[in-house]
Structures are given as C-alpha cells and as structure tokens.
Biopython code that builds the backbone (N, CA, C, O; Angstrom):
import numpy as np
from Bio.PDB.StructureBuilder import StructureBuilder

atoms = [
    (1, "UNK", "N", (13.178, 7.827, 37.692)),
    (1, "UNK", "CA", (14.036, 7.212, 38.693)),
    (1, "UNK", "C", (14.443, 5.797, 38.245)),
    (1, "UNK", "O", (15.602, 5.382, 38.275)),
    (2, "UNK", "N", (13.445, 5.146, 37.856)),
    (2, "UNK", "CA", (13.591, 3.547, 37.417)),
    (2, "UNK", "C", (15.245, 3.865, 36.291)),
    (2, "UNK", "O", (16.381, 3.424, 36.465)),
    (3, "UNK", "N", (14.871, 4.501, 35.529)),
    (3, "UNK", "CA", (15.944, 4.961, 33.959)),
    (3, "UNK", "C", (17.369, 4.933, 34.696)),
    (3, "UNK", "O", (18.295, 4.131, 34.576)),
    (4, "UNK", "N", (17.240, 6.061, 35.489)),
    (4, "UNK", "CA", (18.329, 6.224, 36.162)),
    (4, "UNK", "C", (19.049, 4.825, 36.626)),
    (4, "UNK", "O", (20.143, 4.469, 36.187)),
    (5, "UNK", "N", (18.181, 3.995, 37.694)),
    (5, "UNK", "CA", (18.921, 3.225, 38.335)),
    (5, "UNK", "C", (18.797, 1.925, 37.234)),
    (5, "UNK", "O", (19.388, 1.003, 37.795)),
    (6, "UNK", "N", (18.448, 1.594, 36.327)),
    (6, "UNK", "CA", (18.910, 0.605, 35.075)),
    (6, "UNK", "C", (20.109, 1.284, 34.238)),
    (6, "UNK", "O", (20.952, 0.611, 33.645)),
    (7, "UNK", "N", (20.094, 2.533, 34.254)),
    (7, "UNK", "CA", (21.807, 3.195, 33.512)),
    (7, "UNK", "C", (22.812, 2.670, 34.485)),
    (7, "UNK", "O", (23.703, 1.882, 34.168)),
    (8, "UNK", "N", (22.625, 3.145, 35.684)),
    (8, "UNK", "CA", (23.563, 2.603, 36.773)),
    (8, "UNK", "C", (23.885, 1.292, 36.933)),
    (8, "UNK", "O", (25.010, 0.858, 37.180)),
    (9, "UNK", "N", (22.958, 0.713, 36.799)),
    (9, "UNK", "CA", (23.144, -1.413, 37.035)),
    (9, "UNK", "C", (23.663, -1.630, 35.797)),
    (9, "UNK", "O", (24.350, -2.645, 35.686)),
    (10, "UNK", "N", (23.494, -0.844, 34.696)),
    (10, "UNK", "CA", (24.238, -1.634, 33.831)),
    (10, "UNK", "C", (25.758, -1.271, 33.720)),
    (10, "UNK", "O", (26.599, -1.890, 33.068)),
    (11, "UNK", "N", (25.948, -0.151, 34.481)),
    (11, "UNK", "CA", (27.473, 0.614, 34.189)),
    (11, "UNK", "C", (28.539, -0.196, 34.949)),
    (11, "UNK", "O", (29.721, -0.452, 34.721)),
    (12, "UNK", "N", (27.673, -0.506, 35.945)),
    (12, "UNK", "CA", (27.964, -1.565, 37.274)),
    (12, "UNK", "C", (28.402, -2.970, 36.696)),
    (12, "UNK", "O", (29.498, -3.488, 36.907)),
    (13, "UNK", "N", (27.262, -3.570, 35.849)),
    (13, "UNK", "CA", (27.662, -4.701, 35.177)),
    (13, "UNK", "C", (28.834, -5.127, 34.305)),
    (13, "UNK", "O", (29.376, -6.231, 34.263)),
    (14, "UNK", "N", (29.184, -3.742, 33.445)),
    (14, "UNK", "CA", (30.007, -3.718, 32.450)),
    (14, "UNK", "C", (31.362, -3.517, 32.753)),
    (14, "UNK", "O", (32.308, -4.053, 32.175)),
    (15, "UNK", "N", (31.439, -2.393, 34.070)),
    (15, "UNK", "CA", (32.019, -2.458, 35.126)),
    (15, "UNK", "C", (32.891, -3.980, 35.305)),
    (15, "UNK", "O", (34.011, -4.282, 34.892)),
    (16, "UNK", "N", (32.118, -4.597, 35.910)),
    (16, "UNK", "CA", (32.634, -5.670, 36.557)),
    (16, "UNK", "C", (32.928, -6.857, 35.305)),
    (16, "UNK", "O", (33.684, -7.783, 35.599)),
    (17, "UNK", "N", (32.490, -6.824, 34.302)),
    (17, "UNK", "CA", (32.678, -7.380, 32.602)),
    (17, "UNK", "C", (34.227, -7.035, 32.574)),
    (17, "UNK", "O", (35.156, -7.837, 32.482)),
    (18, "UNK", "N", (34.274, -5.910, 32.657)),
    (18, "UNK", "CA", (35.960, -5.263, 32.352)),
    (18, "UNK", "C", (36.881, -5.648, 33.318)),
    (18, "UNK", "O", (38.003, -6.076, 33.045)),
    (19, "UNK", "N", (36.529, -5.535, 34.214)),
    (19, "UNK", "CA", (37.414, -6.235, 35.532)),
    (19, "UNK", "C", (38.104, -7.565, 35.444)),
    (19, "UNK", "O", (39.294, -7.879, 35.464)),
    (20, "UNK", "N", (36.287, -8.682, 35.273)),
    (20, "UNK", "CA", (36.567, -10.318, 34.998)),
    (20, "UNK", "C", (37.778, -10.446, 33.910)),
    (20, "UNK", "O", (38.746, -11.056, 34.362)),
    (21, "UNK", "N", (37.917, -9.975, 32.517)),
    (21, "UNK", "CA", (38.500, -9.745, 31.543)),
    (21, "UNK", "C", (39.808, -9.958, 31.630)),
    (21, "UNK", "O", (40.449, -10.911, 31.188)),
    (22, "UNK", "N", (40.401, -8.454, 32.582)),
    (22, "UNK", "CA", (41.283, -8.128, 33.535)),
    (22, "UNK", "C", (42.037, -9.000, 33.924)),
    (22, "UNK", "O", (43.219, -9.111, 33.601)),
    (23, "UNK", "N", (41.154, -10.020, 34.981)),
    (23, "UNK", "CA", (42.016, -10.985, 35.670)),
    (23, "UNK", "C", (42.123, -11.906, 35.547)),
    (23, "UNK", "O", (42.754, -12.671, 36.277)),
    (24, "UNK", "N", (41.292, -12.265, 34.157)),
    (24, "UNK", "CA", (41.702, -13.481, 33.432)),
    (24, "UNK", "C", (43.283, -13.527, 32.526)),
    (24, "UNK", "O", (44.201, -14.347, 32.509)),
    (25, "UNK", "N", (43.064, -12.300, 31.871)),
    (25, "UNK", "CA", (44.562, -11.765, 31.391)),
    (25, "UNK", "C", (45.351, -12.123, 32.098)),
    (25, "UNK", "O", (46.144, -13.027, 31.835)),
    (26, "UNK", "N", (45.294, -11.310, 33.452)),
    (26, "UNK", "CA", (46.781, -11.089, 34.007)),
    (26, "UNK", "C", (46.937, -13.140, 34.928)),
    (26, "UNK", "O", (47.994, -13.734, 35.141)),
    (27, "UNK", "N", (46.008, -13.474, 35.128)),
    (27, "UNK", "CA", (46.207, -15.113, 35.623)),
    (27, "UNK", "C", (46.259, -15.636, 34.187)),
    (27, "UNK", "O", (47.320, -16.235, 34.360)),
    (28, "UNK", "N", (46.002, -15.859, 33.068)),
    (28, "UNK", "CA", (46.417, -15.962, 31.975)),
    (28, "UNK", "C", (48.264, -15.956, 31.635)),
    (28, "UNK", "O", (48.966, -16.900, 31.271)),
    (29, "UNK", "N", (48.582, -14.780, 31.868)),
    (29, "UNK", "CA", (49.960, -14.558, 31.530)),
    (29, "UNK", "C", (50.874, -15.312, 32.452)),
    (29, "UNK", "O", (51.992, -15.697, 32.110)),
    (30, "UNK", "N", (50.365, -15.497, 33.593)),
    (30, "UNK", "CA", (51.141, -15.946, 34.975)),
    (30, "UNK", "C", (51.808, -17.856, 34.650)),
    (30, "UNK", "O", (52.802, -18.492, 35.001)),
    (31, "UNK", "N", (50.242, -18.215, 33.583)),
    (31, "UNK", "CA", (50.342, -19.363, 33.274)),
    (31, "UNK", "C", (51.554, -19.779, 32.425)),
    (31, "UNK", "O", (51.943, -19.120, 31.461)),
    (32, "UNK", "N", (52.389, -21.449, 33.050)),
    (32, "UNK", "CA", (53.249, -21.603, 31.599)),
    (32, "UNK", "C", (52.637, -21.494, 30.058)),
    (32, "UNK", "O", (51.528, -21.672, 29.555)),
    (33, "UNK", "N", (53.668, -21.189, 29.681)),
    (33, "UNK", "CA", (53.338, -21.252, 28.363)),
    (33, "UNK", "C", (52.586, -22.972, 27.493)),
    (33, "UNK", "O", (52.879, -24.120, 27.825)),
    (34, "UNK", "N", (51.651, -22.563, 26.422)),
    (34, "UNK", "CA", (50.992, -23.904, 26.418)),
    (34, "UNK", "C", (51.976, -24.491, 25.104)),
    (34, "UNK", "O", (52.749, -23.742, 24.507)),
    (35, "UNK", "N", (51.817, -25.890, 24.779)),
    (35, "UNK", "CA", (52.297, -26.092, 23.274)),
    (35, "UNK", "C", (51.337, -26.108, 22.637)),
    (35, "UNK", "O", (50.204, -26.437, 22.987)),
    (36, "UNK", "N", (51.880, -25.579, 21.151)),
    (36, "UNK", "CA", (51.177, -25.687, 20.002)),
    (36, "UNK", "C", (51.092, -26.868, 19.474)),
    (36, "UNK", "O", (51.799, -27.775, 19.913)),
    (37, "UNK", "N", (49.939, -27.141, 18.113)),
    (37, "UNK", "CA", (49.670, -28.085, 17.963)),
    (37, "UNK", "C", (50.883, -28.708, 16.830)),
    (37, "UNK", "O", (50.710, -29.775, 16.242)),
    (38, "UNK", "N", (52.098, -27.863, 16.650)),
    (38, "UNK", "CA", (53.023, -28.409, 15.741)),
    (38, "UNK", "C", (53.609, -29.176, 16.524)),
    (38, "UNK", "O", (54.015, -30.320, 16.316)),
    (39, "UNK", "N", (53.674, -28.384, 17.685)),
    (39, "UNK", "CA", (54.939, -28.873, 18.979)),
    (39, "UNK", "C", (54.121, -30.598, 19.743)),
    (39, "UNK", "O", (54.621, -31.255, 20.656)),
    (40, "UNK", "N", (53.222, -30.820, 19.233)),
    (40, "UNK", "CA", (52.730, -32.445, 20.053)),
    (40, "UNK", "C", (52.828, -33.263, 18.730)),
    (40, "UNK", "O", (52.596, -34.467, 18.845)),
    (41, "UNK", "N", (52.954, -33.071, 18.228)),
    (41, "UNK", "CA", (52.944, -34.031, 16.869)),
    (41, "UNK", "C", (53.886, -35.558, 17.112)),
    (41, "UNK", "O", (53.597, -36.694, 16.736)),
    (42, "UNK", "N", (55.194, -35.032, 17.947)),
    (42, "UNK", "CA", (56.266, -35.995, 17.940)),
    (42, "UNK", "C", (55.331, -37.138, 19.210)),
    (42, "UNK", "O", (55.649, -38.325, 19.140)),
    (43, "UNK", "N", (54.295, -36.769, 20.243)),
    (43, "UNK", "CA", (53.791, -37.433, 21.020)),
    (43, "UNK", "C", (52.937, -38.202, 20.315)),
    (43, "UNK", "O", (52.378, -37.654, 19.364)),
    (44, "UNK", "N", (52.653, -39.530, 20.579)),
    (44, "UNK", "CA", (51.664, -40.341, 20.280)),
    (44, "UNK", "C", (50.425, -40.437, 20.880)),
    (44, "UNK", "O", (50.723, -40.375, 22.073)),
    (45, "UNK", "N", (49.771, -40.497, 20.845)),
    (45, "UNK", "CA", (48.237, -40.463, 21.801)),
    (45, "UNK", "C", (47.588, -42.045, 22.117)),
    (45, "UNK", "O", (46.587, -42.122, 22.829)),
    (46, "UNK", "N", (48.125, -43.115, 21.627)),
    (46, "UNK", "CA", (47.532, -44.572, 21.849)),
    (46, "UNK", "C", (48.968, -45.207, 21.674)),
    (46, "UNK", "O", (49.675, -44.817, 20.745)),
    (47, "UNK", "N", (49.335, -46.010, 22.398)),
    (47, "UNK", "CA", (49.794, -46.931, 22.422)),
    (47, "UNK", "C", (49.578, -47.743, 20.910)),
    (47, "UNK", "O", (48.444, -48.003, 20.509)),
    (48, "UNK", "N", (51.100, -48.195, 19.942)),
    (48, "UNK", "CA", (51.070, -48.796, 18.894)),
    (48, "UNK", "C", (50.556, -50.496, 18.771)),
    (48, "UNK", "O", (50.174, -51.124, 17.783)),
    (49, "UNK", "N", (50.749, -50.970, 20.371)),
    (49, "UNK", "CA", (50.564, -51.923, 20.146)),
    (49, "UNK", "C", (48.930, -52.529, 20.848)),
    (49, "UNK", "O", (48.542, -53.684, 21.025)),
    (50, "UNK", "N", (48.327, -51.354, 21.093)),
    (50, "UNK", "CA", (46.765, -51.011, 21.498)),
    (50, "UNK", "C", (46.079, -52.146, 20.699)),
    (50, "UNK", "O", (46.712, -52.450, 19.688)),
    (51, "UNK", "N", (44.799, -52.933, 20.928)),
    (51, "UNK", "CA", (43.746, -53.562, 20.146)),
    (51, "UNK", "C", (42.505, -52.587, 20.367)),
    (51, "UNK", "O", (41.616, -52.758, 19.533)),
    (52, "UNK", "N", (42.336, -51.905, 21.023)),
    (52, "UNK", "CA", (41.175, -50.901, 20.641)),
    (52, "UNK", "C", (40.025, -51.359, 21.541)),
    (52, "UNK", "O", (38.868, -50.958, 21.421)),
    (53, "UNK", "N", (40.618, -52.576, 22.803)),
    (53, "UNK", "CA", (39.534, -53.170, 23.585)),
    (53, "UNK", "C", (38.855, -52.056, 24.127)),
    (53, "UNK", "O", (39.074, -50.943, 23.648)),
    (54, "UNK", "N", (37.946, -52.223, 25.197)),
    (54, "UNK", "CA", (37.422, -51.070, 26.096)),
    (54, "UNK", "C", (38.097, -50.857, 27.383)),
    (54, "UNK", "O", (38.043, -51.596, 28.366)),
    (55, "UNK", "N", (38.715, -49.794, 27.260)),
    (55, "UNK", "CA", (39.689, -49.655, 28.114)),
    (55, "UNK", "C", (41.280, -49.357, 28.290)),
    (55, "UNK", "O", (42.123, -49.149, 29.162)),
    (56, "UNK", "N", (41.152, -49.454, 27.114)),
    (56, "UNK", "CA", (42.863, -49.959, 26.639)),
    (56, "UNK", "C", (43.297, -48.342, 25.950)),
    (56, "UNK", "O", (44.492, -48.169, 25.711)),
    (57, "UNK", "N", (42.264, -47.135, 25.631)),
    (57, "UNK", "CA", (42.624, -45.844, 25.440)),
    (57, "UNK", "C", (43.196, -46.212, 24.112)),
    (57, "UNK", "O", (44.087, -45.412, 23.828)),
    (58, "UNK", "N", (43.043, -47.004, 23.308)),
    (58, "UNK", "CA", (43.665, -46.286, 21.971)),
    (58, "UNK", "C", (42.136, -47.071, 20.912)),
    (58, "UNK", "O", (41.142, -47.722, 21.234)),
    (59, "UNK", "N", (42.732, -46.506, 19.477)),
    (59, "UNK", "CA", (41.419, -46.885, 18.264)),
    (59, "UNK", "C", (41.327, -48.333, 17.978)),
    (59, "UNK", "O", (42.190, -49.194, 18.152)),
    (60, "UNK", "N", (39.748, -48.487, 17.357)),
    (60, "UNK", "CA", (39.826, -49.713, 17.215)),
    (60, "UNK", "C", (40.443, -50.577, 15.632)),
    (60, "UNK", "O", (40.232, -50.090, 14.521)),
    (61, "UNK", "N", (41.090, -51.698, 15.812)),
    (61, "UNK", "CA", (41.474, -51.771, 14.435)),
    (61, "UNK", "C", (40.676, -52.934, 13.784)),
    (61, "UNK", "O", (41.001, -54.117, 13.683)),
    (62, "UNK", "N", (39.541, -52.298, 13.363)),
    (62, "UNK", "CA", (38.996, -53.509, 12.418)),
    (62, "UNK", "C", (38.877, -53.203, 10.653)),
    (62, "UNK", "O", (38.470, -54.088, 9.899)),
]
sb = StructureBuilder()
sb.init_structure("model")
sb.init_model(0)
sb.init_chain("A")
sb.init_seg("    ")
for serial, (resi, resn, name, xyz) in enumerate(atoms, 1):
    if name == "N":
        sb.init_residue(resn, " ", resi, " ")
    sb.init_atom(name, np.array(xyz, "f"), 0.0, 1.0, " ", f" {name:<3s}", serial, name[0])
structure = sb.get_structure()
C-alpha cells in the first residue's frame, strides 16, 4: 500500500512540475520582448562625468 501511494505522490508531483513549466511559458510569452545584450551597448550605465563618490552610481577613478 505504502508503494502504491509514493507512485501516486510522485505522479502528482511531476504532475504539477509540468503544469508550473506551462505557465511560466505561456506568462513568459505574454511578456514584452527583452533586449539583447548587443541592443544596450549604445546605453551608458554611469554617468561620464561621475567621480565614483558613494552614491553617485558610477566607477571609481583612481
């Protein structure tokens, strides 16, 4: 009996594995599209005229 109901909990589990999967896909697809990492290149990420204080979000220049 035990056999039985551990075949079942796991069919159950895998079950619901396939499902999660599922609706990550389909909310996945729903999402805009993301950019690639060719497509950010033209963005800068710090400010050029940054000193790298704490706070200021860009590198430090020493």
């Amino acid at each position: 009996m035990g056999t039985i109901g551990a075949f079942l909990g796991g069919l159950v589990v895998a079950g619901v594995l396939m499902w999660a999967v599922r609706l990550g896909m389909t909310v996945r697809r729903r999402e805009p599209r993301r950019r690639r990492g060719s497509e950010n290149q033209d963005v800068s990420r710090w400010d050029a005229s940054s000193t790298g204080s704490v706070g200021s979000g860009g590198p430090s220049k020493m």
